[in-house]
C-alpha positions in Angstrom: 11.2 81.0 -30.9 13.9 83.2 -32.1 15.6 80.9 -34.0 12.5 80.5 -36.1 11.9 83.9 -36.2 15.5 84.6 -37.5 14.9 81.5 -40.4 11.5 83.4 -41.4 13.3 86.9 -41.8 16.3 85.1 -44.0 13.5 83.9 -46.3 11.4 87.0 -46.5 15.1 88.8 -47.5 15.6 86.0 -49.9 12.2 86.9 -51.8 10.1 83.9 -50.5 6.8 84.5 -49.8 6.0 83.0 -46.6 2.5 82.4 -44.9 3.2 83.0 -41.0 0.2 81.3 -38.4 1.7 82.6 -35.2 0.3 83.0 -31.3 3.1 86.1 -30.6 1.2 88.7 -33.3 3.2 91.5 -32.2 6.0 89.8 -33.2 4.8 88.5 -36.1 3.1 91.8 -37.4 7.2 93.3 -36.6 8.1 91.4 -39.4 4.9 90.9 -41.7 4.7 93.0 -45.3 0.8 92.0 -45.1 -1.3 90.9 -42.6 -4.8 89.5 -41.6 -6.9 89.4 -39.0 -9.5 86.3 -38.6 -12.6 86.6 -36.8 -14.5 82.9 -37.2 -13.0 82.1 -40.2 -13.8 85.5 -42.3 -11.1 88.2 -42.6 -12.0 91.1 -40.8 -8.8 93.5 -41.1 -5.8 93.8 -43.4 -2.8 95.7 -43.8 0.2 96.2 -43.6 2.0 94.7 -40.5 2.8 97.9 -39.0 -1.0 99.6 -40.0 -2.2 96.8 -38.0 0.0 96.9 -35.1 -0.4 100.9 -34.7 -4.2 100.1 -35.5 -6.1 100.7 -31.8 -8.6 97.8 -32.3 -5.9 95.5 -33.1 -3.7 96.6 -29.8 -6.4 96.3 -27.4 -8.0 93.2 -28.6 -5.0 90.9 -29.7 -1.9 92.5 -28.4 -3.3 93.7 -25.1 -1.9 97.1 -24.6 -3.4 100.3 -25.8 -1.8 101.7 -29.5 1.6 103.0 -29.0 
């Protein structure tokens, strides 16, 4: 996991824009200049990857802790 984690950063410096599908979301959203939240196939939320990792419904219901 970190190894593809590391690969995904390199190409983000590099100026590649990279479309990320990923189960670990707080990870993801760590390293995500925009993100998306789904919600039966319509997006419901979008930001930037920190907005939506600070953002309280996104903590509590995919990231299951409260906003830091």
């Amino acid at each position: 996991m970190n190894e593809i984690f590391a690969i995904v950063a390199e190409e983000r410096a590099r100026g590649a824009s990279i479309l990320l599908v990923e189960q670990n979301a707080r990870r993801a959203l760590a390293i995500a200049d925009r993100a998306y939240v789904l919600e039966r196939g319509r997006i419901v939320l979008t930001g930037t990857g920190s907005e939506l990792a600070a953002d309280p419904s996104v903590t509590q219901a995919y990231l299951g802790a409260p906003a830091p």
